[in-house]
Structures are given as structure tokens and as C-alpha cells.
N, CA, C and O atoms as CSV, one atom per row, in Angstrom:
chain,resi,resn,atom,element,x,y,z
A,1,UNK,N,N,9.329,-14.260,16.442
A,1,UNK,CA,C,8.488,-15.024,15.548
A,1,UNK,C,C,9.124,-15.026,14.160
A,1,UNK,O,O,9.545,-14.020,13.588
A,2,UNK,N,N,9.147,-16.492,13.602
A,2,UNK,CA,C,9.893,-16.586,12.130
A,2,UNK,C,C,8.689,-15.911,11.180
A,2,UNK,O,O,7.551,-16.380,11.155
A,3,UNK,N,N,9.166,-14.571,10.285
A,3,UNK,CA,C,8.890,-14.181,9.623
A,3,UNK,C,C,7.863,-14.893,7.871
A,3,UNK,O,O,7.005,-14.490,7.086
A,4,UNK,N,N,8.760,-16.163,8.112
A,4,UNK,CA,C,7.823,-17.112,7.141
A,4,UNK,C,C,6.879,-17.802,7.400
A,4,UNK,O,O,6.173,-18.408,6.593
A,5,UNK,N,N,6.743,-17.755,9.048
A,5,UNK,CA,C,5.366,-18.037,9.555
A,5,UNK,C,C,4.517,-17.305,9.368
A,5,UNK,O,O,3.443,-17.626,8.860
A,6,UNK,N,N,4.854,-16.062,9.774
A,6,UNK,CA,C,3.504,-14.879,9.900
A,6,UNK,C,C,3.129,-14.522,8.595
A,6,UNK,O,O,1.943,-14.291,8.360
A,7,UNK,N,N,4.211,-14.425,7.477
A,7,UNK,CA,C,3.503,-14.580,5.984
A,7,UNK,C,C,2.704,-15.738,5.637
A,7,UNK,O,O,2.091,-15.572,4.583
A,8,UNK,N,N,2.503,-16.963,6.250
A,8,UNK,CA,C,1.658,-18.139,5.671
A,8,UNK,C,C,0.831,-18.119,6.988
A,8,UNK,O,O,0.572,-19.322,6.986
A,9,UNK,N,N,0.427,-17.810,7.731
A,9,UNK,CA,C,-0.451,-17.592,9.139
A,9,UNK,C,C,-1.811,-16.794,8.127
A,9,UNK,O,O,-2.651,-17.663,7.897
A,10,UNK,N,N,-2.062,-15.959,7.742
A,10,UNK,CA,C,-3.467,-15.632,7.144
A,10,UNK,C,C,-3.863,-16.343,5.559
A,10,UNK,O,O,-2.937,-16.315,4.749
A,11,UNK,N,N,-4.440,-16.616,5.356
A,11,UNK,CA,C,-4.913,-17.699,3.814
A,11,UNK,C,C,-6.075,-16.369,3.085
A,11,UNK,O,O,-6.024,-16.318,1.857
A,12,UNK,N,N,-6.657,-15.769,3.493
A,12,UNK,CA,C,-7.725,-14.901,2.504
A,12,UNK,C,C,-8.402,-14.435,2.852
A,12,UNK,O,O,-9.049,-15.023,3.718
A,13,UNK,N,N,-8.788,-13.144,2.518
A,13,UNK,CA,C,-10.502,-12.205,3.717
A,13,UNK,C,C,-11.317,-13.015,3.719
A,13,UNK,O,O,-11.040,-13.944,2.960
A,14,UNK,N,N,-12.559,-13.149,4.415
A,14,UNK,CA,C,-13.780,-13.607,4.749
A,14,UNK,C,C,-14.548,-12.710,4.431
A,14,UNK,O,O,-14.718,-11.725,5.149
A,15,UNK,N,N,-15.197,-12.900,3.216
A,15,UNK,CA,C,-15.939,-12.156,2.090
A,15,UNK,C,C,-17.339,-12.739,2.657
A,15,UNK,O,O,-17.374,-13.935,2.367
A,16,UNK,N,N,-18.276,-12.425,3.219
A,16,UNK,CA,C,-19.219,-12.777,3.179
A,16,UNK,C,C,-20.566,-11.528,3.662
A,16,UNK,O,O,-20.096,-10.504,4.159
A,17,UNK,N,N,-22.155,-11.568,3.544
A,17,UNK,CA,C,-22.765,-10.494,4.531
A,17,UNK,C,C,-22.193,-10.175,5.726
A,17,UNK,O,O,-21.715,-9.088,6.052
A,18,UNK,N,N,-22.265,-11.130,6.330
A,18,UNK,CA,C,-21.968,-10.365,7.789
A,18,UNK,C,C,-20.866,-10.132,7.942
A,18,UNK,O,O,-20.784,-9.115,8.631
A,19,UNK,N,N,-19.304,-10.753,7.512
A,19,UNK,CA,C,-18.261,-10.098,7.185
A,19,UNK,C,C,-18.750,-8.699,6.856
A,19,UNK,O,O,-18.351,-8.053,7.825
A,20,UNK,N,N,-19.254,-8.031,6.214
A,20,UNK,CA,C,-18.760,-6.849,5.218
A,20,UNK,C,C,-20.030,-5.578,6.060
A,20,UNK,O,O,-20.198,-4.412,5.704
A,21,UNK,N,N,-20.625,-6.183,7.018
A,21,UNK,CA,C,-21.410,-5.413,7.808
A,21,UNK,C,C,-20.544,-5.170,9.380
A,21,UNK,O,O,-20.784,-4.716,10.499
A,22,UNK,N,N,-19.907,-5.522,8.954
A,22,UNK,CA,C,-18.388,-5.241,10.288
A,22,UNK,C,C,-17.946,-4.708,9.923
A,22,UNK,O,O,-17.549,-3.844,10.705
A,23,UNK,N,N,-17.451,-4.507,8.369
A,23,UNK,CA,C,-16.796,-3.373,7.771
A,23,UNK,C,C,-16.757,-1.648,8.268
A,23,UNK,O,O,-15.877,-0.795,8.385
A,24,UNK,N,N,-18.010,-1.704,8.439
A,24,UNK,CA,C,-18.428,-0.250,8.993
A,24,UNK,C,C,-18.044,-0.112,10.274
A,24,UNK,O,O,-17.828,1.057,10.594
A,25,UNK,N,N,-17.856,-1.079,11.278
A,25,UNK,CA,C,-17.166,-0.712,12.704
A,25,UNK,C,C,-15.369,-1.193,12.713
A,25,UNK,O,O,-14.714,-1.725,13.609
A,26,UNK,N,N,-15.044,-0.834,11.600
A,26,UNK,CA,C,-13.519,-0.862,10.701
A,26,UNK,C,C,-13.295,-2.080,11.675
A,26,UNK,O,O,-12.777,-1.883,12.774
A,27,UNK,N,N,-13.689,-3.358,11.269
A,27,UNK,CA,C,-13.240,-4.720,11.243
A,27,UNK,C,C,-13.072,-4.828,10.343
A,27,UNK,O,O,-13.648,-4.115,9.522
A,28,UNK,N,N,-12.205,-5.760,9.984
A,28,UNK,CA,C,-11.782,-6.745,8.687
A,28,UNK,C,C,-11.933,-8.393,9.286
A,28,UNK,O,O,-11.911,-8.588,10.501
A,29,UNK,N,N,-12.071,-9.433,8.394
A,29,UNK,CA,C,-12.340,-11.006,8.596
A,29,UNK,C,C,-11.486,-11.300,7.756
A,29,UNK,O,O,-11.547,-10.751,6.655
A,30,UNK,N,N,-10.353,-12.337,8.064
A,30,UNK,CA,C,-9.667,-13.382,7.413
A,30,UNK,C,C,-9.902,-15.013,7.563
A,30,UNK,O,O,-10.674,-15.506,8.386
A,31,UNK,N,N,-9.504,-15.386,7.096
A,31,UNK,CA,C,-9.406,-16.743,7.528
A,31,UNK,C,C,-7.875,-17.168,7.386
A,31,UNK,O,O,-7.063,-16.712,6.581
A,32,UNK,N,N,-7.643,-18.281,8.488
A,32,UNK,CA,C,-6.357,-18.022,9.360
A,32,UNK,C,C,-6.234,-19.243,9.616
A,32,UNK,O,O,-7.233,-19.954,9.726
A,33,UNK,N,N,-4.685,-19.839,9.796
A,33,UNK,CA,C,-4.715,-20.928,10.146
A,33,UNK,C,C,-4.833,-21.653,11.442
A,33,UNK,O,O,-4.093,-21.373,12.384
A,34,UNK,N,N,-5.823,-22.657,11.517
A,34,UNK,CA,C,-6.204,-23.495,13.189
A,34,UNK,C,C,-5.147,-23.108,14.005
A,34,UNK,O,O,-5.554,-22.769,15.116
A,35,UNK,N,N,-4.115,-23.044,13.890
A,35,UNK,CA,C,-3.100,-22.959,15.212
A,35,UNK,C,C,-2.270,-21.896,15.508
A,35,UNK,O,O,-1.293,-21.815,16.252
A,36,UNK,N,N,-3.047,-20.776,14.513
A,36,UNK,CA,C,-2.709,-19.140,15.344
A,36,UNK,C,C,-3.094,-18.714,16.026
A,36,UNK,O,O,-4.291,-18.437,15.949
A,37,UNK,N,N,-2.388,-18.394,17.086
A,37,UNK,CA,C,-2.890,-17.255,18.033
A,37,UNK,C,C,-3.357,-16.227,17.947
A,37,UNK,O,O,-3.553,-16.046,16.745
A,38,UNK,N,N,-3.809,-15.051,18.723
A,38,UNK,CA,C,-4.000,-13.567,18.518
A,38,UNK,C,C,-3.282,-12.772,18.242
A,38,UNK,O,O,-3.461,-11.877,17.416
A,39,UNK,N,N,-1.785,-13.092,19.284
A,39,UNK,CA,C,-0.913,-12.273,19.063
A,39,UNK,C,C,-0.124,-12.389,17.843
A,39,UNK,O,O,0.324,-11.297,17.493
A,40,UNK,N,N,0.208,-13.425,17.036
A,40,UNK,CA,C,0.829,-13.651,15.637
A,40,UNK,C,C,-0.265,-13.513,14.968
A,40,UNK,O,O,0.205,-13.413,13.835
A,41,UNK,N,N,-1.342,-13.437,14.850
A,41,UNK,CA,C,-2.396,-12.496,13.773
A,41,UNK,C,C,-2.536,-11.043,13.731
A,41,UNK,O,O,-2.617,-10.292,12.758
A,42,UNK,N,N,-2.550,-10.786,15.056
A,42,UNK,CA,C,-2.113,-9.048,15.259
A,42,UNK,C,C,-0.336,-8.600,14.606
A,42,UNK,O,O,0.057,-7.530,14.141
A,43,UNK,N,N,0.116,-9.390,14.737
A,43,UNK,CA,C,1.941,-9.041,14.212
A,43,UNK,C,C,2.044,-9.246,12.833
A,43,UNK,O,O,2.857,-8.599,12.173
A,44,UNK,N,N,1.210,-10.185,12.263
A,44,UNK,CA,C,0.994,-10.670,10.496
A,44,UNK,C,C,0.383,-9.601,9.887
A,44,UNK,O,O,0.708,-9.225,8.761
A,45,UNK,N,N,-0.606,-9.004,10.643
A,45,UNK,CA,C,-1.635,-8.179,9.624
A,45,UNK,C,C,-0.946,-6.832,9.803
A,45,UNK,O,O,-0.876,-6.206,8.745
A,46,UNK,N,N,-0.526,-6.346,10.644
A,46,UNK,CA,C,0.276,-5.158,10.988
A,46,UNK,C,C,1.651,-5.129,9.686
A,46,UNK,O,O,1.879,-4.203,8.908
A,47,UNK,N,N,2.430,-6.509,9.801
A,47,UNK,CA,C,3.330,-6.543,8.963
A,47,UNK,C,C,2.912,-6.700,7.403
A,47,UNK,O,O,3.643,-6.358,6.474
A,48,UNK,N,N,2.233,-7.001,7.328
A,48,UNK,CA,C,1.370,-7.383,5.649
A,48,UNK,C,C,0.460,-6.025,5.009
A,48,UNK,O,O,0.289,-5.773,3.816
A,49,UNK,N,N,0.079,-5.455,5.885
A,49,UNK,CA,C,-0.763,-4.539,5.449
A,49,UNK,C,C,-0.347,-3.544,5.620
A,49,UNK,O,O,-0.769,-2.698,4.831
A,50,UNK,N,N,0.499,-3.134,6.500
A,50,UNK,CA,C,1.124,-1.546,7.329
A,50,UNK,C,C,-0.351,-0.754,7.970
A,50,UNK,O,O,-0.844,0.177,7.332
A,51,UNK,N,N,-0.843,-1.129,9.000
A,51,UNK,CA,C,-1.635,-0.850,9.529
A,51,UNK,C,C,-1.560,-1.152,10.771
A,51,UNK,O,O,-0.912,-2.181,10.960
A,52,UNK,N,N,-2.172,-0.415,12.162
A,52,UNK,CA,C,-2.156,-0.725,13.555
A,52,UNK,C,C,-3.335,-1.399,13.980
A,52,UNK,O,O,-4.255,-0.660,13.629
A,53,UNK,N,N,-3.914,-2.628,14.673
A,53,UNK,CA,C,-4.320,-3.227,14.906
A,53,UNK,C,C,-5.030,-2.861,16.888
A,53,UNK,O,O,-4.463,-2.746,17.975
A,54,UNK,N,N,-6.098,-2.816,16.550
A,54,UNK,CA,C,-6.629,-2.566,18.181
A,54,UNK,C,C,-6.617,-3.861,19.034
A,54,UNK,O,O,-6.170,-3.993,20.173
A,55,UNK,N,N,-7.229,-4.824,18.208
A,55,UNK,CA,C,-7.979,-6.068,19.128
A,55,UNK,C,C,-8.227,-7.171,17.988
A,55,UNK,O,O,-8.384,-6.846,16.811
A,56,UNK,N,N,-8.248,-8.408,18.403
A,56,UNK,CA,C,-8.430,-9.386,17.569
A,56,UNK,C,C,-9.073,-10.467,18.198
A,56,UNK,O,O,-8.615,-11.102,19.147
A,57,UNK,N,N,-10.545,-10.721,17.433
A,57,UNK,CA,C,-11.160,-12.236,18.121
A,57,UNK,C,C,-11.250,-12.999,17.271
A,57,UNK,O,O,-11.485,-12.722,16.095
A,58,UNK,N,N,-11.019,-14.460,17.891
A,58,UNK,CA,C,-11.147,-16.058,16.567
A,58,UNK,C,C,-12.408,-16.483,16.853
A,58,UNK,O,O,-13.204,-16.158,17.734
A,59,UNK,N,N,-12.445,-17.102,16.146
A,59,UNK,CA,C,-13.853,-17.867,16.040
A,59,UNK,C,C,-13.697,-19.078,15.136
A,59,UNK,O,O,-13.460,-18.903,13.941
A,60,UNK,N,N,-13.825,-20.358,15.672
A,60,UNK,CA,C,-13.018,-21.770,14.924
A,60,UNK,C,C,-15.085,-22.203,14.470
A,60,UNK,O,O,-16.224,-22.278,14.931
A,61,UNK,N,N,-14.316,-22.334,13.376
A,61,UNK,CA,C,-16.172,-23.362,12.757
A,61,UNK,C,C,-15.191,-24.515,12.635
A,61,UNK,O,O,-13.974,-24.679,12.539
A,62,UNK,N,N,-16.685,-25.481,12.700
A,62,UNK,CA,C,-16.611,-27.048,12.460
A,62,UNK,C,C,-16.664,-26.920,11.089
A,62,UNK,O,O,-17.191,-25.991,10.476
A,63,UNK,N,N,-16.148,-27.805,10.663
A,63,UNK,CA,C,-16.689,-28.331,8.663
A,63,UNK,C,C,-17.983,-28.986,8.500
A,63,UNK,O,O,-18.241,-29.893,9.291
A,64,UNK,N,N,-18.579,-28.772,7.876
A,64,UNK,CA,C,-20.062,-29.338,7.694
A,64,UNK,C,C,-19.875,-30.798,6.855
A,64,UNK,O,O,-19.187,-30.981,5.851
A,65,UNK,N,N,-20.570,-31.615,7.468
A,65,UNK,CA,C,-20.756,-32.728,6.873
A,65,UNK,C,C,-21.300,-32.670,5.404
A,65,UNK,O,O,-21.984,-31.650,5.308
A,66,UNK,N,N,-21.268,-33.307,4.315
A,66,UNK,CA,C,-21.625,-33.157,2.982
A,66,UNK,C,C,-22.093,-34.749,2.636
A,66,UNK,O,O,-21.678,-35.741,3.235
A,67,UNK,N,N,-22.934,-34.741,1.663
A,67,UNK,CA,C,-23.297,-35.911,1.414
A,67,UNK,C,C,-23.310,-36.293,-0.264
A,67,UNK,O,O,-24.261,-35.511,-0.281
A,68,UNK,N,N,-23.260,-36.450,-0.761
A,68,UNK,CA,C,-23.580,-36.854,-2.984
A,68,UNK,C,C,-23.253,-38.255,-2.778
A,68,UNK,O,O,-22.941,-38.818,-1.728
A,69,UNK,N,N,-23.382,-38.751,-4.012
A,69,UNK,CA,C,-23.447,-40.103,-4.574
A,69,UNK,C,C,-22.711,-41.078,-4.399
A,69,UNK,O,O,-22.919,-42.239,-4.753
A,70,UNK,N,N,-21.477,-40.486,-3.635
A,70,UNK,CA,C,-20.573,-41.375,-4.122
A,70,UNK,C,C,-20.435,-41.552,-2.192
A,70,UNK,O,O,-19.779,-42.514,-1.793
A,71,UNK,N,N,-20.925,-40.819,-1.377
A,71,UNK,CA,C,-20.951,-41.503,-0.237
A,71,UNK,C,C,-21.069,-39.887,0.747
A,71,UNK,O,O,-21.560,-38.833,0.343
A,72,UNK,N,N,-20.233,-40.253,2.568
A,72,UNK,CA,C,-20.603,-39.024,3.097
A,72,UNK,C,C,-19.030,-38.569,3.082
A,72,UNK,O,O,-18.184,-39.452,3.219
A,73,UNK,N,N,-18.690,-37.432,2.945
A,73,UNK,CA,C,-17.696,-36.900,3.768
A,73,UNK,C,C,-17.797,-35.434,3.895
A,73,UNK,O,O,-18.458,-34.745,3.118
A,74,UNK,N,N,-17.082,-34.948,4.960
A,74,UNK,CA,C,-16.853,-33.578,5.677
A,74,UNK,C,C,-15.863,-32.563,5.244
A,74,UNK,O,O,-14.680,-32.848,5.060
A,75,UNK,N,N,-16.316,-31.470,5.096
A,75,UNK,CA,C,-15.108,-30.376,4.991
A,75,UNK,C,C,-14.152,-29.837,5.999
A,75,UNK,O,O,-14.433,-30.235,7.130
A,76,UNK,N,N,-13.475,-29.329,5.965
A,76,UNK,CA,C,-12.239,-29.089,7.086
A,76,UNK,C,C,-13.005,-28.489,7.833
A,76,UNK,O,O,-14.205,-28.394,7.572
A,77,UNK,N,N,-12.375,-27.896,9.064
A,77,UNK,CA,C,-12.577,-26.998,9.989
A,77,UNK,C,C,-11.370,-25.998,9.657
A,77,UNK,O,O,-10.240,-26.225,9.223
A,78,UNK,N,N,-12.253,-24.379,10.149
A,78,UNK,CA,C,-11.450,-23.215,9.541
A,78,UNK,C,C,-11.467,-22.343,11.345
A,78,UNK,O,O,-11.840,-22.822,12.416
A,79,UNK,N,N,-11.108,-21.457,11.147
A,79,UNK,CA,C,-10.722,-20.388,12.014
A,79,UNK,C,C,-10.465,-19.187,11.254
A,79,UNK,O,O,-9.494,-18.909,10.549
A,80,UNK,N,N,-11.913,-18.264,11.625
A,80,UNK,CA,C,-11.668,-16.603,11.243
A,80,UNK,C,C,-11.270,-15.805,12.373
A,80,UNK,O,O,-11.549,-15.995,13.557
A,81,UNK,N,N,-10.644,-14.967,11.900
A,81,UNK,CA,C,-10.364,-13.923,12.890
A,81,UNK,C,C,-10.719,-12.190,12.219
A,81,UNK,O,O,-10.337,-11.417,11.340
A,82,UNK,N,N,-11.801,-12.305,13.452
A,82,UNK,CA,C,-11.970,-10.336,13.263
A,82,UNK,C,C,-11.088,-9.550,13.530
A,82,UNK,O,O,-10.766,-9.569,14.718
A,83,UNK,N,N,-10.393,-8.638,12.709
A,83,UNK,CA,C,-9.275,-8.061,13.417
A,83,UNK,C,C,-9.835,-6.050,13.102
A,83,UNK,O,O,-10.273,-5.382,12.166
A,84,UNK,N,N,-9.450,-5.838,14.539
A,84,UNK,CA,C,-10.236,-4.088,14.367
A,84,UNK,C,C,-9.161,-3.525,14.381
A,84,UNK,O,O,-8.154,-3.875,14.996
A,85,UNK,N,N,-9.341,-2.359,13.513
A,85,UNK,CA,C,-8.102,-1.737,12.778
A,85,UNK,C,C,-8.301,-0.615,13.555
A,85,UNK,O,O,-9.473,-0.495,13.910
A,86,UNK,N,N,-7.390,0.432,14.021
A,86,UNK,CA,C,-7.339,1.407,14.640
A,86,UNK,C,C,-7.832,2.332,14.106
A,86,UNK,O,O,-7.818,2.238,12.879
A,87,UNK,N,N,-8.520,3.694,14.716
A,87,UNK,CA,C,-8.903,4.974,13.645
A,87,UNK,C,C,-8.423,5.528,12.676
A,87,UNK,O,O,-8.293,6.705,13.013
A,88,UNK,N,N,-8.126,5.419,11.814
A,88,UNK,CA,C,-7.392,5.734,10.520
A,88,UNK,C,C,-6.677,4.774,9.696
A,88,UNK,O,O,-5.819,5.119,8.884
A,89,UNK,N,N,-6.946,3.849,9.853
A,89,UNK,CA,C,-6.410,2.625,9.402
A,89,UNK,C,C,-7.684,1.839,8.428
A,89,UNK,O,O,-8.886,1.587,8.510
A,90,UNK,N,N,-6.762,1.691,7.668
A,90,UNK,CA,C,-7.537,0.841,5.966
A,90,UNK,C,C,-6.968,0.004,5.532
A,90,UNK,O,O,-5.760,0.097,5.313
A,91,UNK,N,N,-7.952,-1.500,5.173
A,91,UNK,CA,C,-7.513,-2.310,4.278
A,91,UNK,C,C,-8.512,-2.362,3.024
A,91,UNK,O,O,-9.689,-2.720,3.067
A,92,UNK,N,N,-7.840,-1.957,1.967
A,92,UNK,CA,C,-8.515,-2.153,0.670
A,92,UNK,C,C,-7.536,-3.273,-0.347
A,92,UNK,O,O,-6.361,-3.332,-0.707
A,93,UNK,N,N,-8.884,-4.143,-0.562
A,93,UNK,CA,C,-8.478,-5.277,-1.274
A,93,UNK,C,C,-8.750,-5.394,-3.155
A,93,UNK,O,O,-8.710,-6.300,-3.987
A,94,UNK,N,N,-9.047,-3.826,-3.162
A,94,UNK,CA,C,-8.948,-4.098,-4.865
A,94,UNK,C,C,-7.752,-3.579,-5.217
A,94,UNK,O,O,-7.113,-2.557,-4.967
A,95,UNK,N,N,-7.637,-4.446,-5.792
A,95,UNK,CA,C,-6.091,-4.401,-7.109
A,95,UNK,C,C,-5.378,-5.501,-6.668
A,95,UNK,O,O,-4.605,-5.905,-7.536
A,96,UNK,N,N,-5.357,-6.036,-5.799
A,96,UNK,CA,C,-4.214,-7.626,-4.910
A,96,UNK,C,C,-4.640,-8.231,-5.652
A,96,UNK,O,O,-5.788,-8.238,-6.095
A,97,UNK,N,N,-3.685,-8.896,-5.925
A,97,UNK,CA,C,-3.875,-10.466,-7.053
A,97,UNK,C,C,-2.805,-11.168,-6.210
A,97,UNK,O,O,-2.466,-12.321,-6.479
């Protein structure tokens, strides 16, 4: 796998409640691009973070339709992936800029 893939393959955590209530069963949520697999999300986050990786599930949302003034249009469609970090394994995201 080209190495400049798996650096542009994850886009940003998935900061949200129920994101961060997974936290405690040491999941982490990214959001990832539509046409990664499991196995190049498990090889990205391992290589990006230095951490071992147990298991990884996607989950693709639709974009929600939107509506204002100027007429209708839709937001993209995304793909998160839960990725469970092995026993002793941490991702902490303060201080990354």
C-alpha cells in the first residue's frame, strides 16, 4: 500500500456524544474516506498514531438533504470508522494542530 494513500485515507475524529461514549470501551471514531477499506484503516491508524489496532467497523451515512432560500441541495455522504485499540493503547488528541 502507497504510503501517501494511507496518510490521506483518515480526514478527522468523529467528535460527537455517542462517539465519545465508545471512548470508554477504548474505541476511537474517524471519519474516512468512501473508498477505504478496513484493512488500509487498520494499517493508517497503526502507522499515524503508533498504536495496535484490534478490529475495525464502517458505517457509510447518506448526506442529508438541506433546504434555504436560494433552493434544495444535499450534503456529501461520509464514512466513519470505529476503530478498537488494543489494551494499552491510547489516542489523545490534545495538542495536534
Amino acid at each position: 500500500m502507497n504510503k501517501e494513500k494511507l496518510l490521506t485515507l483518515i480526514y478527522s475524529p468523529y467528535i460527537t456524544e455517542k462517539a465519545t461514549t465508545v471512548g470508554g470501551l477504548n474505541q476511537v471514531v474517524f471519519k474516512v474516506d468512501l473508498s477505504a477499506t478496513k484493512q488500509e484503516i487498520k494499517k493508517a491508524v497503526e502507522d499515524l498514531f503508533d498504536v495496535k489496532v484490534d478490529s475495525v467497523t464502517t458505517a457509510t451515512q447518506k448526506g442529508k438533504t438541506k433546504r434555504n432560500r436560494f433552493g434544495i441541495y444535499k450534503k456529501p455522504d461520509y464514512k466513519k470508522a470505529y476503530v478498537a485499540l488494543r489494551e494499552g493503547s491510547e489516542i489523545q488528541f490534545e495538542g495536534i494542530s
